[in-house]
ROVEX-490103 format. One record per atom (N, C-alpha, C, O): residue in three letters; y, x, z. Coordinates in steps of 0.001 Angstrom, whole numbers, plus 500000, padded with zeros to 6 digits. Layout:
BEGIN
AlaYXZ/...
% end
This chain:
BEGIN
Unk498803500827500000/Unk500000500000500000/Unk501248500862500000/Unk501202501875500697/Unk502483500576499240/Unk503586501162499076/Unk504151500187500846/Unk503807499202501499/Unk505438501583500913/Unk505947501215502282/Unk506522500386502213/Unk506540499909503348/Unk507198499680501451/Unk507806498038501262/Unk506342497488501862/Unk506347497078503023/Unk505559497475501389/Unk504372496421501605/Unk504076496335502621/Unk503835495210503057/Unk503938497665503599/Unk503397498279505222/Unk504646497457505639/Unk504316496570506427/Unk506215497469505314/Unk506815497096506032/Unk507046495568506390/Unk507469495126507459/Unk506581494679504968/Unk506448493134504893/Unk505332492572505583/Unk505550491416505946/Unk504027493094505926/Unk503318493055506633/Unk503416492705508119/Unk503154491672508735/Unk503881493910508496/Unk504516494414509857/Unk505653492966510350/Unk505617492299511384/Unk506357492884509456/Unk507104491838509710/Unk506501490634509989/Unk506841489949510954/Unk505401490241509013/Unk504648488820509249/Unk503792488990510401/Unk503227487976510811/Unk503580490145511032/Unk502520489753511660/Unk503817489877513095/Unk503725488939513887/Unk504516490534513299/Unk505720489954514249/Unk505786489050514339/Unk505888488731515524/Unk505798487768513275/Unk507111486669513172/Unk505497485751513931/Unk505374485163515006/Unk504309486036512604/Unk503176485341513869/Unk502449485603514613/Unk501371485037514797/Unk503029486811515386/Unk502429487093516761/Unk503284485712517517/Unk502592484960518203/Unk504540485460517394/Unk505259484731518253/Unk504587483202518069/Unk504222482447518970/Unk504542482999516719/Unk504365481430517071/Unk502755481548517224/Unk502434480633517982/Unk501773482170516890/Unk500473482300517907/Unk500632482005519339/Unk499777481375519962/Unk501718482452519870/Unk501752482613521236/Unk501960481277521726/Unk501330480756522645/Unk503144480611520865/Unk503506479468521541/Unk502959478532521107/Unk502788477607521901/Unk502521478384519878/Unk501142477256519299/Unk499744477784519337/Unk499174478079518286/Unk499377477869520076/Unk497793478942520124/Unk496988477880519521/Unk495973478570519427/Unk496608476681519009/Unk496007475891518370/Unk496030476051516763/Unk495134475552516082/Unk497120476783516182/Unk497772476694515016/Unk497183477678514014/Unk497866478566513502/Unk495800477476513733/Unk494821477825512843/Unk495499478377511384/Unk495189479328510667/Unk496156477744511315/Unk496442477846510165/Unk497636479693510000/Unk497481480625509210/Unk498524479539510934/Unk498890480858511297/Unk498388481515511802/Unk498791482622511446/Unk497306481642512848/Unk496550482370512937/Unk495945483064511880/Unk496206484266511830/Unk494925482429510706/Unk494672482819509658/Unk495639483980508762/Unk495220484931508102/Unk497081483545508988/Unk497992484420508084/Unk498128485422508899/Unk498725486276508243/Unk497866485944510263/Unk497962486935511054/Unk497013487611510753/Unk497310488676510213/Unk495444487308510962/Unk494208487832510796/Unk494099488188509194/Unk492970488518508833/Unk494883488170508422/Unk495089488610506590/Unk495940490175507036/Unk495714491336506696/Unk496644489764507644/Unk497935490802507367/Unk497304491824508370/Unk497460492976507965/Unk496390491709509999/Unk496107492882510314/Unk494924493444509418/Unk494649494641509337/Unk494190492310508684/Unk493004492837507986/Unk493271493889506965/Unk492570494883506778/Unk494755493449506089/Unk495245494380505159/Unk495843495722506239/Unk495529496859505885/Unk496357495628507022/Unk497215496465507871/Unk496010498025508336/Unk496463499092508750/Unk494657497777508147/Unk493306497980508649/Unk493464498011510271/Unk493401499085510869/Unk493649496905510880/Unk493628496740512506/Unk492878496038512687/Unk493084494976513274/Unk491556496482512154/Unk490198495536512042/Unk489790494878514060/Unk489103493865514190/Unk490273495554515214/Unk489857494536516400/Unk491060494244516720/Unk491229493946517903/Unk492322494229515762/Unk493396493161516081/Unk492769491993515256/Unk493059490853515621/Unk492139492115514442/Unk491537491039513268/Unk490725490304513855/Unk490836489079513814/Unk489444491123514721/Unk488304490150514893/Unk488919489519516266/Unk488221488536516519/Unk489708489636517039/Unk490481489332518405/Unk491004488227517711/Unk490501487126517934/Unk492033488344516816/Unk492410486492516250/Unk491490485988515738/Unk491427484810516090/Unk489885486553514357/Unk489222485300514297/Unk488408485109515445/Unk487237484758515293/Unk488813485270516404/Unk488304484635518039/Unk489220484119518290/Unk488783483428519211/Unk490372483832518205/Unk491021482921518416/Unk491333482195517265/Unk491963481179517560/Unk491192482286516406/Unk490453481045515382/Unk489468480137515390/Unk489455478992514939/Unk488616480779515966/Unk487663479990516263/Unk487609479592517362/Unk486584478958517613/Unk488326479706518168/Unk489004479032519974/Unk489620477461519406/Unk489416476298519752/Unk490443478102518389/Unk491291476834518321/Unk490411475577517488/Unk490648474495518025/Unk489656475480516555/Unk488560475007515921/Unk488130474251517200/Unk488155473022517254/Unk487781474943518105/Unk486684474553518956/Unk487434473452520051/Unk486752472534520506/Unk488687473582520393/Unk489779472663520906/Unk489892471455520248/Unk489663470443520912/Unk490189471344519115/Unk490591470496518191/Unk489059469754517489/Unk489051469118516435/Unk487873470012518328/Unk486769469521517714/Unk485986469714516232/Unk484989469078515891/Unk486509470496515626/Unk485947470733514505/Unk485285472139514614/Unk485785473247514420/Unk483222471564515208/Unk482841472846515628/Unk482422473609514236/Unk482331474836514203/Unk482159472731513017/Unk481715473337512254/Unk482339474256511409/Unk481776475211510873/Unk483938473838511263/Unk485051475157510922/Unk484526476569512257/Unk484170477709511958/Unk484611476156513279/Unk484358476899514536/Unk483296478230514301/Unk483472479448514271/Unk481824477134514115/Unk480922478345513717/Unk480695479251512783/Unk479915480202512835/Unk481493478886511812/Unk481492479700510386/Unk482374481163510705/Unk482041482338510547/Unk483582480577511199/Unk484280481586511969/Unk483578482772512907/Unk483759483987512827/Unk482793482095513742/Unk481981482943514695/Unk481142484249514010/Unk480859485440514139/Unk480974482985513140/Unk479468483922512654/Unk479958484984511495/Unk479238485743510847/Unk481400484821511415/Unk481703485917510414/Unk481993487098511093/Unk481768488229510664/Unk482362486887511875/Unk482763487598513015/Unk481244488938513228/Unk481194490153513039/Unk480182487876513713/Unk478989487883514061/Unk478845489484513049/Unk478642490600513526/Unk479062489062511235/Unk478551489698510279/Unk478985491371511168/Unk478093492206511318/Unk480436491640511678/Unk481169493098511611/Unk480273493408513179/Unk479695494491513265/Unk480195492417514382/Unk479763492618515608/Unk478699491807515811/Unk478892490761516431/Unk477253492161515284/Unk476205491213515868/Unk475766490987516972/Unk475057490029517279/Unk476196491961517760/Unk475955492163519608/Unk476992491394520620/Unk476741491278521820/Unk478270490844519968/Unk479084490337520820/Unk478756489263521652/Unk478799488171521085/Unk478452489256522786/Unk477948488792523695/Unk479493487528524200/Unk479414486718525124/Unk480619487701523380/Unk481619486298523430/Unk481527485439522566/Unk482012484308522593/Unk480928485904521787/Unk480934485191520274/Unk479631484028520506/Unk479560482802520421/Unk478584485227520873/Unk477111484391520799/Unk477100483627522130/Unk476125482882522232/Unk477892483626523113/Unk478105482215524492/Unk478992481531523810/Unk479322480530524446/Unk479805481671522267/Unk480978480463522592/Unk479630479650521069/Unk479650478419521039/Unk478997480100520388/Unk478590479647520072/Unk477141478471520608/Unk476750477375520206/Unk476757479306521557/Unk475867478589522761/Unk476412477224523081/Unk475844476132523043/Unk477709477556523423/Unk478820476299524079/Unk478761475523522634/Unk477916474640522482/Unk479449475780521829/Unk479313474765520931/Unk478262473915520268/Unk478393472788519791/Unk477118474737520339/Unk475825473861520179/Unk475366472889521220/Unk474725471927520798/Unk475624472988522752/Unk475337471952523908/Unk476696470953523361/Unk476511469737523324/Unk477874471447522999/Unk478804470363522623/Unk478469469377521410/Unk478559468152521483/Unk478094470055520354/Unk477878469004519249/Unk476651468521518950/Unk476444467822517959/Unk475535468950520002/Unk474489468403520571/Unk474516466496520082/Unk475462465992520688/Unk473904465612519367/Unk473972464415519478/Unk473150463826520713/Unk473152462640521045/Unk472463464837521322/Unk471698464326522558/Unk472729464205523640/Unk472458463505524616/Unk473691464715523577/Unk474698465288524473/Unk475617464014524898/Unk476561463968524110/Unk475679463125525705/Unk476001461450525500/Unk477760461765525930/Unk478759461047525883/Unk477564462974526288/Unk479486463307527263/Unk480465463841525726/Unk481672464077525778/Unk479605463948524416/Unk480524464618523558/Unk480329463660522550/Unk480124462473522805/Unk480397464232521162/Unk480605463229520091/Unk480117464078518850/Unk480202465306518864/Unk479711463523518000/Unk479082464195516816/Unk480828465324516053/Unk482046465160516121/Unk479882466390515408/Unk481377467219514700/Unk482262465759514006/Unk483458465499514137/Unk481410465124513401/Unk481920464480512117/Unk483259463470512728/Unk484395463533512259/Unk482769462365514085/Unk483566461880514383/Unk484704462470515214/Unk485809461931515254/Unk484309463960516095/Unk485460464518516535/Unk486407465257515792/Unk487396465769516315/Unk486023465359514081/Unk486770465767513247/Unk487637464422512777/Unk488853464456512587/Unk487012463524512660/Unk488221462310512303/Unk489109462188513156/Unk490286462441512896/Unk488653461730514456/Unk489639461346515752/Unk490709462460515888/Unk491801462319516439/Unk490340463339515434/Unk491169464830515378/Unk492204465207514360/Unk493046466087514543/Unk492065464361513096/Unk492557464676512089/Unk494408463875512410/Unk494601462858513077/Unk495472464690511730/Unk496565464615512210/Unk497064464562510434/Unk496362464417509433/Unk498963464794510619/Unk499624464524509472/Unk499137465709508355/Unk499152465837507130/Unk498706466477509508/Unk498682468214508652/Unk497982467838507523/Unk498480468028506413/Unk496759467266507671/Unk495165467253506807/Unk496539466304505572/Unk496299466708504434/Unk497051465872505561/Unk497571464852504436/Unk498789466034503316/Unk499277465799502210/Unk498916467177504149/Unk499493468063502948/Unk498523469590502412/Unk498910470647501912/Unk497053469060502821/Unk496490469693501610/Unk496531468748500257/Unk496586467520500188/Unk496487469674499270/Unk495949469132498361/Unk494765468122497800/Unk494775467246496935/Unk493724468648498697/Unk492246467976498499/Unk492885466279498830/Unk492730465361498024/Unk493575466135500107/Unk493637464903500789/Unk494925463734500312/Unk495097462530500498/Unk495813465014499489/Unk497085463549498777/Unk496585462726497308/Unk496333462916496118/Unk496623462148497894/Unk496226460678497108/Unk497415459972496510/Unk498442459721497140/Unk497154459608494986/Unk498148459135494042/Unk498301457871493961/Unk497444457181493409/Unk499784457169494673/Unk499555455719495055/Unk500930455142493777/Unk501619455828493022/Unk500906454198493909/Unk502034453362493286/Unk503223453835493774/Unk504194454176493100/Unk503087453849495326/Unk504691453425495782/Unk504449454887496664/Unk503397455422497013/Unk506114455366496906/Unk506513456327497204/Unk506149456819499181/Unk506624456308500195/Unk505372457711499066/Unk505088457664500733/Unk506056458906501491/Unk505524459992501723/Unk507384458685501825/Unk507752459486501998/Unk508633459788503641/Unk509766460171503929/Unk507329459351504497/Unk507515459558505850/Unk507919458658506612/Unk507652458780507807/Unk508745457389506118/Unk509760456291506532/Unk508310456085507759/Unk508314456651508852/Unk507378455344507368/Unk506780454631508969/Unk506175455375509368/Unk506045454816510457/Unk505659456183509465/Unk505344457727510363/Unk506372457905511688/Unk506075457757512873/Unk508235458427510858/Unk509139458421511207/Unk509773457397512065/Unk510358457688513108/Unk509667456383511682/Unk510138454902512443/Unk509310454454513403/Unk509548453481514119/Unk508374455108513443/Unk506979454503514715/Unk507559455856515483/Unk507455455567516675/Unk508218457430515368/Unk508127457757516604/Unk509780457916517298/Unk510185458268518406/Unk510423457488516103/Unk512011457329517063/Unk512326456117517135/Unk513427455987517670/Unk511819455092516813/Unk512254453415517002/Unk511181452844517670/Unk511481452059518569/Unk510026453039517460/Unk508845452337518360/Unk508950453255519555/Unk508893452525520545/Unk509091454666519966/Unk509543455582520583/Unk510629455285521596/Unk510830455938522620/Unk511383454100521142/Unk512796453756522234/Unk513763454944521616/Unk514834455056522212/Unk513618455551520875/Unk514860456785520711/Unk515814456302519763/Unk516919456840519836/Unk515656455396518869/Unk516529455056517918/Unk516211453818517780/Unk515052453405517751/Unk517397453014517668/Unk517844451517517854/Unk517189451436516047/Unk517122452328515201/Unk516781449943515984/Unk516395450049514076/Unk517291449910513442/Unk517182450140512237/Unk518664449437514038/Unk519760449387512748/Unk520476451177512640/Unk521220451474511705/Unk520092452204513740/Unk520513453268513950/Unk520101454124512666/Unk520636454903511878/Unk517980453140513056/Unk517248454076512401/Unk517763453724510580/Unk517795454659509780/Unk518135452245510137/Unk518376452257508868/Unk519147452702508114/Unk519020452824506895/Unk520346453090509022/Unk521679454024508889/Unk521221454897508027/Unk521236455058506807/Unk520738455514509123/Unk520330457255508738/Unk519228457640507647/Unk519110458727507081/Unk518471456522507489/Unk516724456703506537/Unk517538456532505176/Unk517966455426504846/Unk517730457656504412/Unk518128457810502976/Unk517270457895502334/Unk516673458970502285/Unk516870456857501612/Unk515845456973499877/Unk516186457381498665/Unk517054456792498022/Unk515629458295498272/Unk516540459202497339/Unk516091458375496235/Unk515047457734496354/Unk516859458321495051/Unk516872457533493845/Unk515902458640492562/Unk516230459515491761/Unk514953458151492860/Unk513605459070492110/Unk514083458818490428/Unk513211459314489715/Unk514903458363489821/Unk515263458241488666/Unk516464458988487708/Unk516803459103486530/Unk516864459417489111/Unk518484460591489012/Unk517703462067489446/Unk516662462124490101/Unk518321463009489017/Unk517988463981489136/Unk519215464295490329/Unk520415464033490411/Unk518249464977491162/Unk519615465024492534/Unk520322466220492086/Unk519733467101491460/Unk521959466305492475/Unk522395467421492293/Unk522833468166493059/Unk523534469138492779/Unk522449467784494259/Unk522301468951495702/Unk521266468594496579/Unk520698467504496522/Unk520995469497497409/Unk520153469126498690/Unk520433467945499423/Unk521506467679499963/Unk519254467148499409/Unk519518465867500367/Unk519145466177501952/Unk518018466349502417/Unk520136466195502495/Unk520155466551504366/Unk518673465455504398/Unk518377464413503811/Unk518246466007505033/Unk516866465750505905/Unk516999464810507062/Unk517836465257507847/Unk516721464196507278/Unk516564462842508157/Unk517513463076510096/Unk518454462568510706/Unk516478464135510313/Unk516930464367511326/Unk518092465232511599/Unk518607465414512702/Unk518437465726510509/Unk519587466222510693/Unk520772464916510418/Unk521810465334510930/Unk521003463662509881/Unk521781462582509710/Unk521699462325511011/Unk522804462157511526/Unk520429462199512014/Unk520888461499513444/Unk521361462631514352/Unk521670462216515469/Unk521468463623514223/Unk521893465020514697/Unk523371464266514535/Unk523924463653515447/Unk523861464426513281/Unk525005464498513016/Unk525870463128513982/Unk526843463181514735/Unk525146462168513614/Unk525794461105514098/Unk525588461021515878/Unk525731460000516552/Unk525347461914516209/Unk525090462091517740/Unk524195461235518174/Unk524553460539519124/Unk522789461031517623/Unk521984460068518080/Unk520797461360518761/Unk520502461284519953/Unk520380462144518151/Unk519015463004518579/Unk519576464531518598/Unk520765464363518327/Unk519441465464518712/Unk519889466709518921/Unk518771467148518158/Unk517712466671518565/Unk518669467952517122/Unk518003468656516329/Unk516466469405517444/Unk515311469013517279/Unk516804470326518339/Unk515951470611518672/Unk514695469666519536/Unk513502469900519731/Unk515594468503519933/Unk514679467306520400/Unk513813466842519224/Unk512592466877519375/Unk514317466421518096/Unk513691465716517009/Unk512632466827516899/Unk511472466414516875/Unk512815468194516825/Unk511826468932516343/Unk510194469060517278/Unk508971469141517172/Unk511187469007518072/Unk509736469380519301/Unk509035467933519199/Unk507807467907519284/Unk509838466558518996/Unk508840465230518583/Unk508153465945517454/Unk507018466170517873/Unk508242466313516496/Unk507000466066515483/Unk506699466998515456/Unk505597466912514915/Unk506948468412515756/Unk505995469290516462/Unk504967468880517306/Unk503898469381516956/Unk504860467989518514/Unk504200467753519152/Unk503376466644518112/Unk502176466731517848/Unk504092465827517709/Unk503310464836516888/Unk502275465441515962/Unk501205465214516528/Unk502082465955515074/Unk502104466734514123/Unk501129468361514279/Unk500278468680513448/Unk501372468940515104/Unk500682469889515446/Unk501527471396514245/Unk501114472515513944/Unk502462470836513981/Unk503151471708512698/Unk504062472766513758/Unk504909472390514569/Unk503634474162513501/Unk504386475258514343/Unk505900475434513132/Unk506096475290511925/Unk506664475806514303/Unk508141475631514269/Unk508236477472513570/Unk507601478380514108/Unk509225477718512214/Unk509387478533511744/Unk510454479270511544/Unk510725479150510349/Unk511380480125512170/Unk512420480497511983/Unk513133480942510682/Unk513098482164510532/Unk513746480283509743/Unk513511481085508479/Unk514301482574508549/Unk513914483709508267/Unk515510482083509024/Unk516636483003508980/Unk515356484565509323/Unk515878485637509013/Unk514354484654509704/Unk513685485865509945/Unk512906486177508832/Unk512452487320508782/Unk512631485316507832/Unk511581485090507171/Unk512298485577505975/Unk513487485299505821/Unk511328486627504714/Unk511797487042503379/Unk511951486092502434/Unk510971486092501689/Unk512469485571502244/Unk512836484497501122/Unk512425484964499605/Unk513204485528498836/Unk510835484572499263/Unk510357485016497603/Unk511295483719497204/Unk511086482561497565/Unk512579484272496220/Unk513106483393495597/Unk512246483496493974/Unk512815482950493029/Unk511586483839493850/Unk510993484343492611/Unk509544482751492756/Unk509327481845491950/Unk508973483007493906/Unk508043481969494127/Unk509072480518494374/Unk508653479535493764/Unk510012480357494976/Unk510173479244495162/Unk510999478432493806/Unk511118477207493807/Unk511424479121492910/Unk511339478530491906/Unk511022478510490868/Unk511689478304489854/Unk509580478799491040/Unk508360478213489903/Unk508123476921490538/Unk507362476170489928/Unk508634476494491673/Unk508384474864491736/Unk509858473959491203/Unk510896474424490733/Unk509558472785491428/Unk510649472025490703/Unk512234471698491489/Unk512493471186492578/Unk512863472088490709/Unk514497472251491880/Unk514328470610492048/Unk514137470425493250/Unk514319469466491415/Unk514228468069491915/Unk513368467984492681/Unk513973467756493729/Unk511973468016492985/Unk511492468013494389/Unk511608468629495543/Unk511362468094496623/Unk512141470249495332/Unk512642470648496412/Unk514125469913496733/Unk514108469403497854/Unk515212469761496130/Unk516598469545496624/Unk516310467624496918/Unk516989466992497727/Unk515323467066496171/Unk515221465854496778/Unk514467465485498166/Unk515038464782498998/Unk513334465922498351/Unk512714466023499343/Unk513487467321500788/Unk513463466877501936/Unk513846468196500664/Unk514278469204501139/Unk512640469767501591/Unk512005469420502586/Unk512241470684500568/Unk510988470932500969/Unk511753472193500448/Unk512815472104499832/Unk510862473882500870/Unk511198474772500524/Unk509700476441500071/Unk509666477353500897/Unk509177476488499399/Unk508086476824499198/Unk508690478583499131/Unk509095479325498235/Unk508447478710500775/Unk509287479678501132/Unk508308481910500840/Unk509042482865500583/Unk507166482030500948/Unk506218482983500909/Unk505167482582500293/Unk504863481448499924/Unk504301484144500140/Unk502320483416499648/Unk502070484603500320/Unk502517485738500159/Unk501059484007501311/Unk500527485236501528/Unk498660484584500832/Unk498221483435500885/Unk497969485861500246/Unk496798485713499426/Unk496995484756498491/Unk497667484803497460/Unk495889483274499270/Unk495864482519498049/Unk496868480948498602/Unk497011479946497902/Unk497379481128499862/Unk497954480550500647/Unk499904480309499679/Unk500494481139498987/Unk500213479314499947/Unk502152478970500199/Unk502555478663501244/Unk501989477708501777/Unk503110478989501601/Unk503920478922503273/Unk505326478005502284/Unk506024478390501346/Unk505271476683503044/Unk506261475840502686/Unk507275474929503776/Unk506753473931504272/Unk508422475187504079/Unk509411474708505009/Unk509194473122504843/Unk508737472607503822/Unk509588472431505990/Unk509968471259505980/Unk510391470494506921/Unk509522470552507791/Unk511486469587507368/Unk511542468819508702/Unk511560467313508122/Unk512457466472508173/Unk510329467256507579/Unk509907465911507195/Unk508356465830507523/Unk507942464935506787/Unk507426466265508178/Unk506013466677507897/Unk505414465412507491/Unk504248465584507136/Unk505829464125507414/Unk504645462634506998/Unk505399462299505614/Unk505495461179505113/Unk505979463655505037/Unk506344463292503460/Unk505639463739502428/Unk505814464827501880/Unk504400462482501983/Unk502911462718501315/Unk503356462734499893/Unk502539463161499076/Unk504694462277499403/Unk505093462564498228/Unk505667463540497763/Unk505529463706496551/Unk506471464488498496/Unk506412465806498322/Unk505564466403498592/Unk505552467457497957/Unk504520466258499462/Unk503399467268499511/Unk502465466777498349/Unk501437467436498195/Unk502711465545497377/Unk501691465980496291/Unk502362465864495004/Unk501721465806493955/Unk503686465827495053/Unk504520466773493877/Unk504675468150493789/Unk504864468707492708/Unk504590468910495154/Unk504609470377494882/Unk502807471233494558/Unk502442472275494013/Unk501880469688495485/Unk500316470600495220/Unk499920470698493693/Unk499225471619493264/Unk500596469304492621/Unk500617469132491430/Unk501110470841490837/Unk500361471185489923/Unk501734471464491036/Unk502274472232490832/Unk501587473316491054/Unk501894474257490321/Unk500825473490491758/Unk500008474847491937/Unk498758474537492216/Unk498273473415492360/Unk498058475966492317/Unk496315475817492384/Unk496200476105493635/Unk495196475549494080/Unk497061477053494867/Unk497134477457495679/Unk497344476183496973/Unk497940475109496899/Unk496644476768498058/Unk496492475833499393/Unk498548475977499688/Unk499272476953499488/Unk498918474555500217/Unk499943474862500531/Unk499950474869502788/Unk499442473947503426/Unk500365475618503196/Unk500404475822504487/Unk502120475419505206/Unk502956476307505365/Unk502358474099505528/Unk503272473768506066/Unk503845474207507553/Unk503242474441508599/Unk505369474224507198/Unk505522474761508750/Unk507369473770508888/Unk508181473373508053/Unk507302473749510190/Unk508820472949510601/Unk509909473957510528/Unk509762474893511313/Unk511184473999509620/Unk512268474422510088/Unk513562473783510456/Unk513877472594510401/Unk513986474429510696/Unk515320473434510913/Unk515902473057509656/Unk515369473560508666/Unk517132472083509421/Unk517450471359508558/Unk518700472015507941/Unk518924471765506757/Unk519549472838508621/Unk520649473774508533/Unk520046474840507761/Unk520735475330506867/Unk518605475384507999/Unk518032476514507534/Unk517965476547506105/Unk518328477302505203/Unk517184475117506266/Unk516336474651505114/Unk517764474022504134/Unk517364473792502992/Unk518968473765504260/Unk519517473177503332/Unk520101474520502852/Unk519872474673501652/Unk520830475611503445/Unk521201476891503553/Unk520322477402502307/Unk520709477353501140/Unk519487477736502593/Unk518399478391501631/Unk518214477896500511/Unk518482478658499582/Unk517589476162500045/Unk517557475705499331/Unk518864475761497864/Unk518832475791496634/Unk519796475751498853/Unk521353475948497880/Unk520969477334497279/Unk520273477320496264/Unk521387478635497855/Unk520686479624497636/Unk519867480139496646/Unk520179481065495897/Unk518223479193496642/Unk517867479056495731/Unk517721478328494427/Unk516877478596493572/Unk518579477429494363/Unk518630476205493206/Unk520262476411492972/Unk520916475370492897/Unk520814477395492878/Unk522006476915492451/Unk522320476245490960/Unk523452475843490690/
% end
């Protein structure tokens, strides 16, 4: 690797050492950590996160992501005596004899969140536009946080027939503005909702080269921002996460898994300009 590369590395695995720390469930960054020490060759910083890859699998009920993990693990350390008890544990867990647990299959449904709806495999091509409104309205109006004439104020439907000619502010930044929610409140709701780790961009290298091979109308309409790749992965901004119509206008667009993350709305409009001028 040229030292640009050692040094972009180094950086990602900084930016997700932090949110590892504070989302330790968040598989999905984990994964982009365990790439970058694998390239970095910090092969038992590597097998230390896919153990905590496969920690988090095992939280979230999906033992069978869990064991695959283990056992890859297994391939570099066949003697690990943590690996082969957490796999022990997971077999008394997904045990169907086991009357205190639940089969993988149904603790993978009961488990499944907004995330699973911005892979690709899972967006589904409907008539009408799904772009977060009752997701959104069930957790700040059914929520008690926003009155419904507050919430109709602020819920802008972008006119899918015009080509937008700037960034459309993002939802929660309109009740920000109007002094209804404070940005970092709204975030930590669908963070928590959502399971989507919070991304600082202002730290983050901006491939303006990748983000527009996607379409400036779905990014500046949606405020979506298809910000890095690491491998075969897109690391894509958003403070909309239950918006299934941008997540399957941009998967249309590529062959690559897209990997969502929350930023702020200041970040994300900042940048977007930036890149779509």
């Amino acid at each position: 690797m040229t030292q640009d590369e050692q040094a972009q590395l180094a950086q990602t695995v900084e930016m997700f050492e932090v949110i590892a720390q504070t989302q330790p469930h968040d598989y999905q960054s984990l994964e982009i950590l365990k790439e970058a020490y694998t390239k970095l060759g910090r092969e038992p910083d590597a097998i230390n996160t896919s153990k905590r890859i496969a920690h988090a699998y095992v939280q979230m009920g999906q033992f069978s992501s869990a064991i695959l993990e283990y056992e890859t693990i297994l391939q570099h350390q066949p003697d690990d005596p943590e690996v082969q008890a957490a796999l022990k544990e997971i077999e008394s867990k997904a045990n169907p004899g086991n009357q205190s647990g639940l089969t993988d299959t149904a603790i993978w449904k009961s488990g499944e969140t907004s995330t699973s709806s911005f892979r690709k495999s899972g967006v589904k091509s409907t008539s009408t536009v799904e772009d977060g409104r009752k997701q959104m309205h069930k957790i700040f109006v059914d929520g008690k946080i926003l009155a419904p004439a507050d919430f109709d104020l602020c819920w802008h439907t972008p006119n899918l027939a015009a080509a937008p000619t700037d960034v459309n502010e993002p939802f929660i930044q309109v009740i920000a503005d109007k002094g209804f929610v404070q940005i970092e409140t709204a975030l930590k709701l669908l963070s928590d909702r959502t399971r989507l780790a919070f991304l600082p961009l202002e730290k983050c290298d901006l491939d303006m080269e990748l983000a527009r091979s996607f379409s400036a109308d779905t990014c500046r309409r949606w405020s979506v921002l298809p910000f890095d790749r690491m491998s075969k992965s897109i690391l894509v901004a958003t403070a909309n996460p239950f918006n299934q119509q941008a997540a399957k206008e941009l998967a249309e667009a590529t062959n690559n898994r897209l990997l969502w993350y929350l930023a702020t709305p200041s970040d994300l409009v900042k940048n977007l300009r930036k890149v779509f001028r």
